[in-house]
N, C-alpha and C positions, 0 to 999 in steps of 0.2 A: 553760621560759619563754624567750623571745626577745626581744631587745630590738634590734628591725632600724630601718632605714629614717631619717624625718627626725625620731626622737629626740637632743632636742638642735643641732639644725643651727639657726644664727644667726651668732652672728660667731665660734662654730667652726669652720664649714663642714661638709661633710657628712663621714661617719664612712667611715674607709678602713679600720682594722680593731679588731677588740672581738673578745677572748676574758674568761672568768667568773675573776677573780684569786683572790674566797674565798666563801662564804655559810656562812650562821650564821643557824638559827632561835631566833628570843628571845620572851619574852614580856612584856616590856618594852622603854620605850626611853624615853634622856630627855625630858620635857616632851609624850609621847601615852599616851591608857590604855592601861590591862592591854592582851593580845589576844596574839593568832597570828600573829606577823611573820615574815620572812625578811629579812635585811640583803645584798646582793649587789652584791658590787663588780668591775668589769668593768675591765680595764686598755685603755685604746680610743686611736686613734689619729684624730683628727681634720683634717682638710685644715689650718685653721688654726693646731691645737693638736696638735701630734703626741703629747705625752705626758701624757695625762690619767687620771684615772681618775672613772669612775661608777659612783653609790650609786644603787639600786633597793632601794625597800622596797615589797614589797607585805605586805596587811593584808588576814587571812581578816574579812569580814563576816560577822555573825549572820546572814544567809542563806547561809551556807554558801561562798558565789563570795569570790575573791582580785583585790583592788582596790589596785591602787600607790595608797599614801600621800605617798611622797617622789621625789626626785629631783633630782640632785644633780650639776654637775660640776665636779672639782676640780682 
């Protein structure tokens, strides 16, 4: 999964580097249903914010396809 381009750009600015820090499949999480998630935390480097880190969660649907739920930068 890739997470390129102007995710996140705002009064970060645009992303100069992102590598994947940890992921962990769960099947819970606080305050969403059951289900098939991935937690993915990206240590990224933003023009504005050089030391950040982002949470991607995607979330398998009953059709089968993997749909980000969250998204996060902190």
């Amino acid at each position: 999964m890739g997470v390129k381009g102007r995710c996140g750009q705002g009064s970060t600015g645009a992303v100069k580097s992102r590598r994947v820090a940890s992921s962990q499949a769960t099947h819970s999480l606080p305050g969403a249903p059951d289900g098939d998630y991935v937690v993915i935390h990206f240590a990224t480097s933003f023009e504005q914010k050089a030391d950040a880190t982002e949470t991607v969660t995607p979330m398998k649907d009953p059709d089968g396809h993997w749909r980000v739920s969250g998204y996060y930068i902190r």
